[in-house]
C-alpha positions in Angstrom: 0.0 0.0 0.0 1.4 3.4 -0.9 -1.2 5.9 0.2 -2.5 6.0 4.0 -4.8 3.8 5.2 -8.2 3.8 5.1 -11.0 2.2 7.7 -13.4 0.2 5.5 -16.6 -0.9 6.2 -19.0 -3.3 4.2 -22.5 -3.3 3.9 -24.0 -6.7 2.5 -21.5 -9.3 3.2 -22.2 -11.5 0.1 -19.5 -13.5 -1.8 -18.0 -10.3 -3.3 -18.2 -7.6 -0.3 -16.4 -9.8 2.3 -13.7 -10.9 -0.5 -12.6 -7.3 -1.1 -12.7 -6.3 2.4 -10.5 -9.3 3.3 -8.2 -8.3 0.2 -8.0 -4.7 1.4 -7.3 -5.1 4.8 -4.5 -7.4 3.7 -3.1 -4.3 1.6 -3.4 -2.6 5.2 -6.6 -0.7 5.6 -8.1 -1.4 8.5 -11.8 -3.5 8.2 -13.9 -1.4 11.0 -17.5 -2.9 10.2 -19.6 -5.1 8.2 -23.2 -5.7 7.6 -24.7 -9.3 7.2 -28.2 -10.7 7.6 -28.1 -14.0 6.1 -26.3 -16.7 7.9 -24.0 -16.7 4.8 -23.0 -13.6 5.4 -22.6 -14.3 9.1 -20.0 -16.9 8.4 -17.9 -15.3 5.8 -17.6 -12.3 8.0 -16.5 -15.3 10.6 -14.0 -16.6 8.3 -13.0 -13.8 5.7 -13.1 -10.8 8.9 -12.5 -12.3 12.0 -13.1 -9.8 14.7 -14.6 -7.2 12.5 -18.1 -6.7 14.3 -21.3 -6.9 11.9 -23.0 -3.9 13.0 -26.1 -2.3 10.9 -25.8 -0.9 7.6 -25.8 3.0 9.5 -23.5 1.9 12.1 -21.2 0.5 9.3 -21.4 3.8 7.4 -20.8 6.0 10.6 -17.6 4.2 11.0 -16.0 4.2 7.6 -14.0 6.3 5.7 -14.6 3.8 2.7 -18.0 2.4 2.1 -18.1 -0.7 0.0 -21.9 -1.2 -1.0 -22.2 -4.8 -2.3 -25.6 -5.6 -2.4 -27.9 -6.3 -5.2 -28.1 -4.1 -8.5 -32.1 -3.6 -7.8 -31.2 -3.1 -3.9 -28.0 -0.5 -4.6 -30.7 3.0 -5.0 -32.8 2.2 -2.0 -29.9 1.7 0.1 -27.7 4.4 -1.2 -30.6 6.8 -0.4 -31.6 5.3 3.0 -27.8 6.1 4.6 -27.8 9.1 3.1 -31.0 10.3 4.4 -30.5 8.8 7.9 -27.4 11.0 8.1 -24.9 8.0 8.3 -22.9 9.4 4.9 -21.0 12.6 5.5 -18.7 14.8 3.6 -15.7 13.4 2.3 -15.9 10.1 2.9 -15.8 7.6 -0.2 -19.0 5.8 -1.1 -17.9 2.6 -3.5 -19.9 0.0 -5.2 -19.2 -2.6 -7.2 -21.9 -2.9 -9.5 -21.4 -3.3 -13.0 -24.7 -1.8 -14.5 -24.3 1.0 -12.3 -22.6 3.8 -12.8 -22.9 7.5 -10.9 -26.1 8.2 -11.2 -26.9 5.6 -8.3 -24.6 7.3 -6.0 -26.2 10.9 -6.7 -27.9 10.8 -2.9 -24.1 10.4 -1.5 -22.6 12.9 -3.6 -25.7 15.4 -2.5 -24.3 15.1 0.9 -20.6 15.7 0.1 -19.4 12.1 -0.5 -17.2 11.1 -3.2 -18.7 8.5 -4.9 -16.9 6.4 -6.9 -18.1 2.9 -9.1 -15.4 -0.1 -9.0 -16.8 -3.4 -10.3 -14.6 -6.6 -10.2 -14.6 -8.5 -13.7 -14.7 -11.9 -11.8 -16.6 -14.4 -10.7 -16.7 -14.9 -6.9 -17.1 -17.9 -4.7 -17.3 -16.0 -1.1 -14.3 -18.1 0.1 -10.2 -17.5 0.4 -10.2 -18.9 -2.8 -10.7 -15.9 -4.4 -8.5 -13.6 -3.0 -5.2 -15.1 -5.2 -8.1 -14.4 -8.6 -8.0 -11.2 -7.3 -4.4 -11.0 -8.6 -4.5 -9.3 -12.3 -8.5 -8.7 -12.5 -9.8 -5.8 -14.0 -11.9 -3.8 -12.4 -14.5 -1.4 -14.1 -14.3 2.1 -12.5 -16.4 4.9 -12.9 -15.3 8.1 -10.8 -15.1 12.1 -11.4 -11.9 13.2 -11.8 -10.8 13.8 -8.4 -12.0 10.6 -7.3 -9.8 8.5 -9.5 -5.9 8.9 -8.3 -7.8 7.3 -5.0 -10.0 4.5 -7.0 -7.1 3.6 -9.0 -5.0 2.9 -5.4 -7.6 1.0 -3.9 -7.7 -1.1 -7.3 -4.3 -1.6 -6.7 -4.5 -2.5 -3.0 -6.4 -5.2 -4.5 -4.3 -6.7 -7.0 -6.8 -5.5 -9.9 -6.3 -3.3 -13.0 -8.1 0.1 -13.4 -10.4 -0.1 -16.8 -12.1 3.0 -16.6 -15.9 3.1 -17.9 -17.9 5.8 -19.0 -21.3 6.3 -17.2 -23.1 5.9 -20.1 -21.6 2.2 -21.0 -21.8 1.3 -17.6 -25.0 -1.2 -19.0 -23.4 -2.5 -22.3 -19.9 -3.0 -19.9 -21.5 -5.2 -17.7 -23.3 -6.7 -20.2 -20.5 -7.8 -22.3 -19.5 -9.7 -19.2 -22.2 -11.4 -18.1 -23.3 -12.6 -21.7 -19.1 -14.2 -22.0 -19.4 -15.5 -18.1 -22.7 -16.4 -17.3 -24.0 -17.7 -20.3 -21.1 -19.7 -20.8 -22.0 -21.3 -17.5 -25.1 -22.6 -19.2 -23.7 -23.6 -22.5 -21.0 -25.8 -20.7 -23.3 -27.0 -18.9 -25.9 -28.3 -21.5 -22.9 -29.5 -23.2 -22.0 -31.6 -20.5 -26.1 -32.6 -20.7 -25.4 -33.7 -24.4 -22.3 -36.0 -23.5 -23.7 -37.8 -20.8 -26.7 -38.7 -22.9 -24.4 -40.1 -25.1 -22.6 -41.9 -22.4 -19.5 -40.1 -21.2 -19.0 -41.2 -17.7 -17.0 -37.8 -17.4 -18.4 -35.1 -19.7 -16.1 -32.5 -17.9 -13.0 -34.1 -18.2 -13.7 -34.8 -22.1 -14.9 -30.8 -22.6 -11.9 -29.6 -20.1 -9.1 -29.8 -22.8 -11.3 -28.5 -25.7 -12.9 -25.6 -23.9 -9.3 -24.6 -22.6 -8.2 -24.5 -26.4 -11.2 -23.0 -27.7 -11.2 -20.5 -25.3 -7.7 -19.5 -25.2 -7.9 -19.2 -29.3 -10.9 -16.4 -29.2 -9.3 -14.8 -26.7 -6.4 -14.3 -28.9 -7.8 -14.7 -31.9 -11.5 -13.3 -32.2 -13.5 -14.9 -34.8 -10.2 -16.5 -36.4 -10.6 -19.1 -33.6 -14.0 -20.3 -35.1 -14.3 -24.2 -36.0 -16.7 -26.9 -36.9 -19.8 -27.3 -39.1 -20.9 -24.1 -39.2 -17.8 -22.6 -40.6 -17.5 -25.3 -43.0 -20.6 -25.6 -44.0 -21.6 -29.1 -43.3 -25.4 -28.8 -43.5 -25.6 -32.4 -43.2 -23.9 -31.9 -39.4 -25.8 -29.4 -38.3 -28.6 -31.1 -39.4 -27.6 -34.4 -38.2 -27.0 -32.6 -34.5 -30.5 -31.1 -34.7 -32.0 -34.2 -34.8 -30.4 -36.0 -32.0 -30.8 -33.0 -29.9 -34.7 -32.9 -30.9 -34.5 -36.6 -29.5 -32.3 -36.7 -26.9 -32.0 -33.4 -25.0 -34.3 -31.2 -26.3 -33.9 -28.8 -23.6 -30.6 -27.8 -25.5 -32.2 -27.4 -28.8 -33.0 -23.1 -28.1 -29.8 -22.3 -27.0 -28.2 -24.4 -29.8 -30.2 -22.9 -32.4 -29.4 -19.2 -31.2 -25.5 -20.1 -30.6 -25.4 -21.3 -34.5 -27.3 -18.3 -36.1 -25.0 -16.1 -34.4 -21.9 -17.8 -35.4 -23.1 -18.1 -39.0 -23.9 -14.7 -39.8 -20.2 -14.2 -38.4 -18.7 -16.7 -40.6 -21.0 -15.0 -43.7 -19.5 -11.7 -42.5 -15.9 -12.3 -42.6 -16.1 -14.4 -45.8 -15.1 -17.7 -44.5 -18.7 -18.9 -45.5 -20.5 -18.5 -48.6 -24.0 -16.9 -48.7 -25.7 -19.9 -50.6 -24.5 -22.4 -47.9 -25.4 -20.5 -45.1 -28.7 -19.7 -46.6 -29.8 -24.0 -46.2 -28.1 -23.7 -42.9 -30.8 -20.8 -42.3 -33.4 -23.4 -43.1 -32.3 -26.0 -41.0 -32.0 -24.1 -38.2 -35.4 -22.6 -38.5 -37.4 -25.6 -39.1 -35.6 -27.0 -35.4 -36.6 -24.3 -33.9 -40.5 -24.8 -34.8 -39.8 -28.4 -33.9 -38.8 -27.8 -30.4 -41.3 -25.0 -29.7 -43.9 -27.5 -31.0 -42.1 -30.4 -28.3 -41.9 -27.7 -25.2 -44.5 -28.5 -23.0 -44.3 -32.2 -23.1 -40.3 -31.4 -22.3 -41.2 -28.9 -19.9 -43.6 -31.6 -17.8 -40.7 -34.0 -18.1 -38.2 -31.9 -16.7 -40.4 -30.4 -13.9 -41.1 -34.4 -13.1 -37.0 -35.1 -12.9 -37.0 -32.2 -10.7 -39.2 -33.1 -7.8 
């Protein structure tokens, strides 16, 4: 740390507010409060904060000079404007989130009152565990800040291991947006691809995706579109629709996603010229006529997964 320490308090102890307040008081600011309901909460403050009291979202406030607000996007205005109207916010101190829609404009309460008020969201996926203070360690957080709010953002980003990427308040939305369609959707298409394998017997459809995805994902990370490989790029209508009609029969909960997933990545492959129009075009066709086949199978599928669910 090489700027003078700073007491911190955290209000909604979730899997990302106790993880940053554990980070930062590592760096050497001191953690002087916390704010948990749950019995989640209660523990990682156990584990993650031991001997910081969890004391009410004022009493938190009251006591920092840094205010980490990690609670919910929808939750972030009501409590911003419930601490500043119960006179727990004062002047100078820093009010922080670390939401990635939100920008500023959440914040405006604080800033009325003379905070500075500054938006600092962590590009990564959090567990709520030690685990993810080493993947703090080169993550890029998203800051939003006025100008003489960022020398101090870009510190505390530091104190955390990150790396400042600074957002405008107006892209706050498609910033965040860009990273939950890359990390949570991916969650769900590794995940029905591990649902196709195992209905085609792998007895470890992870292990048989784990050295593919690595690849895969390593090559559009570098690469971009140049990464793309398969059917689609090559045109085999016969494999697309050959995979169509096992899904339909098979796992037809995957049909949607695969449909959308394929459109997308034709119209890229007809955009950078690595497919012609003509072929993509019965692709088109193929795709389409799936997709009225599993609309047309969706309740029946829907009943049967509801059953497997009880």
């Amino acid at each position: 740390m090489t700027h003078q320490p700073l007491g911190v308090g955290v209000v909604g102890a979730g899997r990302v507010g106790a993880v940053l307040a554990a980070a930062l008081r590592a760096a050497g600011h001191p953690v002087v409060a916390a704010a948990g309901e749950s019995d989640a909460s209660v523990a990682r403050i156990a584990a993650l904060l031991p001997g910081v009291p969890n004391e009410k979202p004022t009493a938190v406030a009251r006591a920092a000079d840094v205010l980490l607000l990690t609670v919910p996007d929808d939750m972030l205005g009501n409590v911003v404007a419930m601490l500043a109207a119960s006179g727990a916010i004062r002047e100078g101190q820093y009010v922080v989130h670390t939401s990635g829609r939100h920008g500023l404009a959440v914040l405006e309460p604080a800033r009325e009152v003379g905070a500075r008020v500054v938006a600092m969201h962590p590009a990564m996926t959090f567990t709520g565990t030690a685990l993810d203070l080493e993947r703090l360690g080169g993550c890029v957080f998203g800051l939003t800040a006025g100008a003489e709010e960022r020398a101090t953002a870009e510190a505390l980003v530091a104190d955390l291991g990150g790396r400042p990427m600074w957002v405008p308040e107006e892209m706050r939305t498609l910033y965040h947006a860009g990273l939950a369609h890359g990390a949570n959707h991916l969650v769900t298409l590794v995940t029905e691809a591990m649902e196709m394998l195992a209905a085609a017997g792998a007895d470890d459809p992870a292990g048989t995706l784990r050295p593919l995805l690595g690849a895969a994902l390593d090559n559009a990370l570098a690469h971009g579109d140049a990464a793309l490989t398969g059917p689609i790029v090559r045109g085999d209508a016969g494999t697309v629709e050959a995979h169509l009609d096992e899904l339909l029969a098979g796992a037809p909960q995957t049909v949607a996603s695969y449909v959308a997933m394929a459109r997308a990545t034709l119209d890229r492959a007809v955009t950078d010229g690595r497919l012609l129009p003509i072929r993509a075009l019965k692709i088109h066709d193929l795709l389409a006529r799936a997709s009225v086949a599993a609309a047309a199978a969706a309740p029946s599928t829907t009943v049967r997964r509801a059953t497997h669910l009880r």
